[in-house]
N, C-alpha and C positions, 0 to 999 in steps of 0.2 A: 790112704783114703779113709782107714778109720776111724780116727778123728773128729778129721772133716764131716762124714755124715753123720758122727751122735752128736756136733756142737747143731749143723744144720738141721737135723732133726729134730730136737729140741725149741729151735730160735722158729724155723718157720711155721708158723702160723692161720697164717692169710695169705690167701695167693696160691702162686704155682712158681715152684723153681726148680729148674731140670739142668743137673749138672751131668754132662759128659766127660768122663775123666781119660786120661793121653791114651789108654787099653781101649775106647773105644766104649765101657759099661756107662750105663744112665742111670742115674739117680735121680728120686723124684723125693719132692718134698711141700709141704703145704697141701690145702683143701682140692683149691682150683679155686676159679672164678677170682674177678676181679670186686672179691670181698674187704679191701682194704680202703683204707677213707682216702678224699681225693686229696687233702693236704696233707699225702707222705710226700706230693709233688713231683714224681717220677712219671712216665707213662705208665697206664694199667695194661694187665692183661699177663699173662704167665711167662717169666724170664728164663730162657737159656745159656747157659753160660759152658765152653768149652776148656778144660785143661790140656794143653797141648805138652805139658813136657811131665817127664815120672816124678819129677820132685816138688812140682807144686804143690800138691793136697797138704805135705808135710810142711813145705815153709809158708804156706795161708797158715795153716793151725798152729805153730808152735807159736805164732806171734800175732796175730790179725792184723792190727793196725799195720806191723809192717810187713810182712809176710805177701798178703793182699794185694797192698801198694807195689811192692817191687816185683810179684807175679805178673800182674798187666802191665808194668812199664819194661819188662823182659818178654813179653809177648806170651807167657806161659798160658795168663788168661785172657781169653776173649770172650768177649761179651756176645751174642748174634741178633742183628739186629731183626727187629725195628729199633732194639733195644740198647743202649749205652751204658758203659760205666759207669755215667750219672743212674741211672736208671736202677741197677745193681744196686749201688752204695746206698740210696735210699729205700728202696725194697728191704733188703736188709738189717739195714739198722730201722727200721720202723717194726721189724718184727723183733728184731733185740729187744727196742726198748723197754719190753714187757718184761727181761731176765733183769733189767739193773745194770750199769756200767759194768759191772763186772765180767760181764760175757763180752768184750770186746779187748780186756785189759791182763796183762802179765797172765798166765796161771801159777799159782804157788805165794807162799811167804818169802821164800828165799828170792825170789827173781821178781815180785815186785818191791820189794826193797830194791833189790839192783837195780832194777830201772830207775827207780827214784833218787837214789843214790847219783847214778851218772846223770839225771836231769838235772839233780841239784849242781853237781860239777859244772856243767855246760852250763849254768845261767850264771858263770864265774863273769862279768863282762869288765875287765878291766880296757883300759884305753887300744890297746895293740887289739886283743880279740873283738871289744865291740867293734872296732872298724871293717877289720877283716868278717864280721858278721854281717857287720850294713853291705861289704860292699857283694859279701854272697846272694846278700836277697835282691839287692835294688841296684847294681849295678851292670845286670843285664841291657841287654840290647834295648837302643828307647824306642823302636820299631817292634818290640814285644809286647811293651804296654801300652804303645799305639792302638796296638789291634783291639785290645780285649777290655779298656778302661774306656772313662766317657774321656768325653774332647777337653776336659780339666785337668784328667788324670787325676782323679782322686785314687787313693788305692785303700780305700777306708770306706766304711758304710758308709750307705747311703740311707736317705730318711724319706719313707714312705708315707704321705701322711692322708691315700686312703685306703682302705680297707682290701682295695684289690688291687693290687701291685700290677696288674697289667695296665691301668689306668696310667698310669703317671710310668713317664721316658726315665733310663738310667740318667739323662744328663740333669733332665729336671729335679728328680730326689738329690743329686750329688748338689745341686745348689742349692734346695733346700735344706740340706744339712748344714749348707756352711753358715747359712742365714741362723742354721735354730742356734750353732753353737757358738756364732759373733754373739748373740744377742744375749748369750749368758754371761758373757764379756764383761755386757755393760761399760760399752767405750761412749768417748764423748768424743764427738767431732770438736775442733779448735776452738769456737766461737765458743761455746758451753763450756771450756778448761783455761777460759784466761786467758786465751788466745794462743794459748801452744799446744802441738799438737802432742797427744799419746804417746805413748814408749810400750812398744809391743817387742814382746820376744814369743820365736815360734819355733820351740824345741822339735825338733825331727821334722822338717817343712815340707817332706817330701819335695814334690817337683813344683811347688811353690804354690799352688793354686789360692789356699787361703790365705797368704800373707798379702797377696795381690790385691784379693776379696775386701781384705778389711782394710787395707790402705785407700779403696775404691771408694769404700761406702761410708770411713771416718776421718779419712784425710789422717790418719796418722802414720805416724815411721815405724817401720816392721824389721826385726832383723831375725832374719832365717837360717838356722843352722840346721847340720845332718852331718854325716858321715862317709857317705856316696860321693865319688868323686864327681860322675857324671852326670846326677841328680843337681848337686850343687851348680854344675855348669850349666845345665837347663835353665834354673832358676835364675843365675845371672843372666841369661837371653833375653831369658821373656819380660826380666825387668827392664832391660837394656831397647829391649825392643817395643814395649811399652813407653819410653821414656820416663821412668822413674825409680831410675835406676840411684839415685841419689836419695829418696826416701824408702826403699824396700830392698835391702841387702843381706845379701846371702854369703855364709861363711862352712867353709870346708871346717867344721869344729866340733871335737866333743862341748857337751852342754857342759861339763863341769870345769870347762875352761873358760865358760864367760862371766864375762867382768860388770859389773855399770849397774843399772838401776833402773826399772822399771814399772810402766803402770801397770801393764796385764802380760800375763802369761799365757801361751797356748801350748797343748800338747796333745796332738790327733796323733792316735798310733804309734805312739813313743813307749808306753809305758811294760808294752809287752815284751821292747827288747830292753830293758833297762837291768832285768835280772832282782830277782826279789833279796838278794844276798846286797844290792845296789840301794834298794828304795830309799834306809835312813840317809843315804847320800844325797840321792836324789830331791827326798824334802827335805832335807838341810840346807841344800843349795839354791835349791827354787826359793825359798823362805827368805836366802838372803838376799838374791836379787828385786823381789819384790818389794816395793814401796808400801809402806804401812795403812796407805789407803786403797794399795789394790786388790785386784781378782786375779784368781788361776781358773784356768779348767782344764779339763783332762778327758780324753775321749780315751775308752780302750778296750777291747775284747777284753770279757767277763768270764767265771763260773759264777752259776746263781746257785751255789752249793759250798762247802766249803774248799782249800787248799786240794792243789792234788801237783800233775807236772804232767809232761810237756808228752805227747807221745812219741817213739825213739823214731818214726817215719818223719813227720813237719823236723822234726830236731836235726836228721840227717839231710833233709835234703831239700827245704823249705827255709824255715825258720832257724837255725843254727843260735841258742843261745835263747832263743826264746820264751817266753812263758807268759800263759794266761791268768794273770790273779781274781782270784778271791775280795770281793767286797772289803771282807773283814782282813785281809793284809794293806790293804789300801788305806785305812781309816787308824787302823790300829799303828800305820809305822808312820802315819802324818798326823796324826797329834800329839807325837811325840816331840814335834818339831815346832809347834805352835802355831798348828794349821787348825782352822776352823772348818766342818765341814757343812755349807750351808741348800747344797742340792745335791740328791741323785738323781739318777735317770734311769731306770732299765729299758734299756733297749731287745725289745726282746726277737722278733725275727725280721726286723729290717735285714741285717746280715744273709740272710738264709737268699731272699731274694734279690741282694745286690749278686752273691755270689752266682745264683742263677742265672742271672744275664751275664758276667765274665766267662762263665761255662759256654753260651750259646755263642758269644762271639768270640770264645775261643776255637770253637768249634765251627764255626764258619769262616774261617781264615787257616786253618787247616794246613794246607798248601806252602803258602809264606812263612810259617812257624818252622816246620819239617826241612822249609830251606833255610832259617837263620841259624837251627840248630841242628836238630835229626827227631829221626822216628820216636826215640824213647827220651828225649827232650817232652814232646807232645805230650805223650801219654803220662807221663810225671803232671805234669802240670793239670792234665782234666782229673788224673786225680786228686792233685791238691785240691782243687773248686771242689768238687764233688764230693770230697772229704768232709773239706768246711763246710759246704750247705749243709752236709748234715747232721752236723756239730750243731750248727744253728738252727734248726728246723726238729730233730727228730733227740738230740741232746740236750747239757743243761747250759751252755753256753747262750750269754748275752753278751751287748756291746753297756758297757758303764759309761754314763756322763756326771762326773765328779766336778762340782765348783769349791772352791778355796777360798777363804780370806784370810785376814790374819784380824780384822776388825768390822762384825757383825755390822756396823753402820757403813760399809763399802756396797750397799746395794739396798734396792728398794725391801718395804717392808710386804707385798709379796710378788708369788709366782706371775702374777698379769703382766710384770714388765716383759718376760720371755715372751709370753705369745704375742704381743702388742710389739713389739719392736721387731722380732721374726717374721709377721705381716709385713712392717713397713720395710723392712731390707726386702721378699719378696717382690714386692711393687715395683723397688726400683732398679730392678732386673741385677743383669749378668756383668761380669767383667769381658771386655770383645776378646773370643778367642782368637788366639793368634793363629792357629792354624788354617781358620778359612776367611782372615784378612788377610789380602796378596802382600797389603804394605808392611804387615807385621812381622809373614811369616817370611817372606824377602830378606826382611830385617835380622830375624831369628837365623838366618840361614849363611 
C-alpha cells in the first residue's frame, strides 16, 4: 500500500478519495468538498473505493493502466456506490492531469522502453494476425453490440453538434456523423457523373451502417470489406434485406487484397488497427486503387501530441494489435505515397461523450451481458468505456478526420461544400432501420 498512497497522495487534489485497503485501514486523500469542475463528468461528491484482496495495492501501482483495470475486472476493487468505476476513472485521471501523462505510464527507462518495445511488436498486423485481431474485438456476440450501440451500430464517434451533449440522442449524432463524413466524400449521385453511378470502397465497414448511408443518399455502389466473420454476415443481411444487395457488397477481405478502381475511398475506424509498421502499405495501396480524380477520407482516434503506443490493458484485452496515431505519422507516411492532404478535423471530445452513453447503456443491460458472458466479462468492458472517456475527456486524445486527393482539383475550392451538403444529407433523414421494421427484420432473420 506504499506506493499506492505516495502516487495518490500526490495526484489527489480536489475532492475526497477514501481508500479502504483488504486489512480493513482508510486512507484519505484530497481536500474534500466537491471542488472539482463539473466537466471531469463523473458524479460529485467524495469517492470510496474498497481493496478486497492483499495484492491489489501492489498490482494497481506497479503498472496503472493495467494493474487498475484487471484489479476491478478480478473484483479486487470495488468502487461503493452511489459511485462507479466510471466515477473513479474520472475523478482520478482529472486530478493526474495536473502530474503530465507520466503519472499514469511505465515507471523507469528500462520498462518504458519495454512496453514500447512489445507495443511496437503487437502493431506487427500481417494477414493471419490482423484477422485473428478483427475477429478478437468485433466478433463477439451481435446481442452485445445490440445493447450498448445506437440502432446503426456505429461503433465509432459520434458527432455532437451542440454544445451540450445531452441535447441531441446517441442515434441522432451517429447519423450526423455519417452525414458530416459522406459530405467530405464529395459523391455525385448518377445524374451529376454521366449517368453512372460512383465506385465507393469502405475499408473496415464495420456492420455496414455507412455503406448503406451513402448508397441511400448517392445512389452509388459501395463495396464493404472487414475481417469479422460475423460482421461481414450482418452486412450481407441487412443488404439483402434492404434489397440491394446487388449495389452494396460486403466481402470477408483484407483491404490489401482488393483489386479494381475506384472513385472515393472510406475508412471510419480502420486506421487504428492497421499498425503503424503497415501505413506505407496501407497508402500505397489506397493510392492505387483510387482513381486520379478521386477522394479518401479517414476517420480515426488521434493523439493531439506527438507518437507514443498503445497501453498493455486496451492491447491485452480490448484492442489487440492496435494503435492510436499521431497527426504527424499520418501525413508524413502519405505523402510519401502522393497523397495530398486537403482537410483535417480535430475532433475533439465528441468521443468522450459517445463513449458515455455506451457506458450507461452498458450499464443498464447489466443482466443480459453477465448472462451472455460472466461477471468479469462486464466489468472488463465498463472499464474499457470508462478508460476511453477519459482518454477523451481528461487526456490528449482526439478523433482525426483526414481528406485525401491525389489531385487538388477533385473538390471545391472551399470548406462551405462540407457544411452545405452535411445540411442537405441531414434533411433527407435516415436509412429505415431494420430492426424496428417487421418486414426487414423478418427478412434479416
Amino acid at each position: 500500500m506504499y506506493l499506492l498512497d505516495k502516487f495518490l497522495s500526490k495526484a489527489i487534489q480536489h475532492g475526497r478519495l477514501t481508500v479502504t485497503n483488504h486489512d480493513g485501514r482508510e486512507y484519505c486523500y484530497g481536500p474534500g468538498g466537491a471542488d472539482y469542475p463539473p466537466e471531469v463528468g463523473g458524479r460529485p461528491g467524495p469517492i470510496r473505493i474498497r481493496l478486497t484482496h492483499r495484492k491489489a495495492a501492489h498490482h494497481i501501482v506497479r503498472y496503472p493502466q493495467l494493474g487498475a483495470g484487471e484489479a476491478f475486472m478480478r473484483g479486487w476493487l470495488e468502487v461503493e456506490e452511489p459511485h462507479d468505476i466510471r466515477d473513479m476513472v474520472l475523478f482520478v485521471t482529472m486530478n493526474a492531469k495536473r502530474l503530465g501523462d507520466a503519472a499514469l505510464k511505465p515507471k523507469g527507462r528500462l520498462q518504458t522502453a519495454l512496453q514500447r518495445a512489445v507495443a511496437k511488436l503487437d502493431g506487427i498486423n500481417m494477414r493471419g494476425s490482423a484477422r485473428k485481431n478483427a475477429e478478437h474485438t468485433y466478433n463477439l456476440t451481435r446481442e452485445l453490440y445490440e445493447r450498448f450501440l445506437d440502432e446503426d451500430r456505429q461503433y465509432t464517434m459520434a458527432y455532437y453538434r451542440e454544445d451540450d451533449p445531452s441535447a441531441t440522442s446517441l442515434e441522432q449524432a451517429q447519423m450526423d456523423k455519417k452525414a458530416h463524413l459522406a459530405a467530405k466524400l464529395c459523391l455525385k449521385r448518377p445524374e451529376d457523373n454521366g449517368g453512372k453511378p460512383m465506385q465507393v470502397l469502405d475499408i473496415g465497414c464495420g456492420w455496414g451502417g455507412f455503406a448503406l448511408y451513402l448508397h441511400q443518399m448517392y445512389d452509388c455502389e459501395v463495396t464493404g470489406v472487414a475481417l469479422a466473420p460475423d460482421q461481414i454476415a450482418f452486412c450481407k443481411e441487412r443488404a439483402k434485406a434492404a434489397g440491394v444487395e446487388d449495389k452494396v457488397k460486403f466481402a470477408l477481405m483484407d483491404y490489401r487484397d482488393v483489386e479494381g478502381e475506384f472513385d472515393r475511398i472510406s475508412s471510419v475506424g480502420l486506421l487504428e488497427h492497421v499498425g503503424t509498421i503497415h501505413y506505407p502499405q496501407f497508402y500505397e495501396h489506397t493510392h492505387r486503387l483510387l482513381k486520379p480524380d478521386g477522394v479518401m477520407i479517414s476517420h480515426c482516434c488521434g493523439r493531439a501530441g506527438p507518437p507514443g503506443f498503445t497501453d498493455a490493458w486496451t492491447r491485452k484485452y480490448i484492442f489487440p494489435g492496435g494503435y492510436i496515431p499521431a497527426l504527424s505519422e499520418l501525413v508524413t507516411q502519405s505523402e510519401k505515397f502522393g497523397w495530398q492532404v486537403m482537410d483535417v478535423e480535430a475532433m475533439r471530445f465528441h468521443y468522450c461523450w459517445t463513449l458515455k452513453e455506451w457506458y450507461e447503456r452498458t450499464v443498464m443491460h447489466r443482466e443480459e451481458i453477465t448472462a451472455m458472458y460472466d461477471e468479469q466479462f462486464y466489468r472488463m468492458w465498463l472499464f474499457y468505456l470508462a478508460g476511453a472517456e477519459q482518454s477523451f475527456r481528461n487526456g490528449t486524445l482526439v478523433n482525426w478526420q483526414v481528406q485525401y486527393v491525389k489531385d487538388r482539383a477533385a473538390i471545391p475550392m472551399t470548406r462551405e461544400y462540407i457544411h452545405e451538403e452535411s445540411a442537405r444529407l441531414r434533411e433527407r433523414g435516415e436509412v429505415p432501420d431494420w430492426r424496428f421494421d417487421p418486414a426487414l427484420r423478418e427478412a434479416a432473420e
